[in-house]
C-alpha positions in Angstrom: 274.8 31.3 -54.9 274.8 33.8 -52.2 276.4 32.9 -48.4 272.7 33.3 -47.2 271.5 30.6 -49.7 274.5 28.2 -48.3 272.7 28.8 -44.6 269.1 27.9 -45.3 269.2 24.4 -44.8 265.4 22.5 -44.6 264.9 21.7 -41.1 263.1 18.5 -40.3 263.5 16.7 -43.8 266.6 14.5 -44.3 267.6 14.6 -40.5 268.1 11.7 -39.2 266.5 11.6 -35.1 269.6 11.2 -33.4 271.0 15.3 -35.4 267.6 16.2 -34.4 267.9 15.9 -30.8 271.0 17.2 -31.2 269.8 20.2 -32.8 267.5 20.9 -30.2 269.3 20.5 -27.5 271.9 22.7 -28.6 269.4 25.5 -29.4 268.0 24.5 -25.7 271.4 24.9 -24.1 272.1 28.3 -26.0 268.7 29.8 -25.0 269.5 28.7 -21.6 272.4 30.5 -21.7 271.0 33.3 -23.4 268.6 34.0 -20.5 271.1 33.2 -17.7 271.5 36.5 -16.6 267.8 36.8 -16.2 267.0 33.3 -14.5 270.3 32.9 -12.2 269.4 36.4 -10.4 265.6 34.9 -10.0 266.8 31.8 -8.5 268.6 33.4 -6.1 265.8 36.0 -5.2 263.3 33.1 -4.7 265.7 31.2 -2.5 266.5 34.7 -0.2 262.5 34.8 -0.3 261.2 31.5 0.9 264.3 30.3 2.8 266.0 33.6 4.6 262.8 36.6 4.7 259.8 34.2 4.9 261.3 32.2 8.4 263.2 35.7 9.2 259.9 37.7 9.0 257.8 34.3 11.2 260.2 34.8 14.0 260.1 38.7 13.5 256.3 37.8 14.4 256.6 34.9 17.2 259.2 37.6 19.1 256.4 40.3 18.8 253.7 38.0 19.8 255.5 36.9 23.0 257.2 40.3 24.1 254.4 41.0 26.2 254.6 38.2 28.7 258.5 37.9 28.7 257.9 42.3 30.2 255.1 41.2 32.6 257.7 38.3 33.7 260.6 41.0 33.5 258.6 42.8 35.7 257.0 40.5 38.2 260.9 39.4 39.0 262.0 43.5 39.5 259.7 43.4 41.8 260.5 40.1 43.9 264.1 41.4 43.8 263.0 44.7 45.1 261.1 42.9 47.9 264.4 40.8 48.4 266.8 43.4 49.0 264.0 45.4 51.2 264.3 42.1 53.2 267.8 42.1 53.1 268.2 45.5 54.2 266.0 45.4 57.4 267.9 41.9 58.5 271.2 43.8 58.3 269.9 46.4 60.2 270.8 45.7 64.2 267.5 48.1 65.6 265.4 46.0 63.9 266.8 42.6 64.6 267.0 43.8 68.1 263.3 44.7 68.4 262.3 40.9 66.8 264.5 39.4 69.0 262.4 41.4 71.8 259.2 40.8 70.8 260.1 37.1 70.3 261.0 37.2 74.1 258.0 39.4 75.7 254.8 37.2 76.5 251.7 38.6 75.1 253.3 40.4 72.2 252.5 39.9 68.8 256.3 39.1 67.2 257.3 41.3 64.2 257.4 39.7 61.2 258.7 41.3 58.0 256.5 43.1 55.5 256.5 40.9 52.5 255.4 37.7 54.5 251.8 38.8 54.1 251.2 38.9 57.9 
């Protein structure tokens, strides 16, 4: 008898169930094993897929969405703070408190008020 002769062994006649399970699992394991370096790299794709680019890419898209109002708001508050220190600049100024503090003090002027206050 040849070595190859000594390997062929009838599968699935004489086994008892408990070697069969045995024998399957073991071929399970080793084909698991065999395709690890295929199926380890594709877990770890689908996981930088769904749980790191999907969310990544929704905020990506939520940021987008809302960069319009956040530069209207950006610049509705440039322009308050320009109005602000336009204010600021005519109270420091001592001409111009002078002349409210005048017309505050003649009767039958109108009183100077500042430019922003919408009278």
């Amino acid at each position: 008898m040849t070595q190859l002769e000594f390997d062929l062994k009838p599968r699935g006649r004489g086994e008892r169930p408990r070697e069969r399970v045995d024998r399957i699992l073991t071929s399970l394991g080793a084909a698991l094993l065999r395709w690890a370096p295929v199926w380890m790299p594709s877990i770890v794709l689908a996981q930088v897929l769904f749980l790191g680019l999907r969310p990544a890419l929704a905020e990506a898209r939520r940021l987008d969405d809302s960069e319009a109002g956040v530069s209207s708001w950006e610049a509705e508050l440039s322009r308050k703070a320009e109005a602000i220190e336009r204010e600021r600049r005519m109270l420091d100024d001592e001409i111009y408190r002078e002349r409210v503090r005048r017309s505050l003090v003649v009767t039958g002027a109108k009183p100077l008020r500042l430019a922003s206050s919408g009278n």
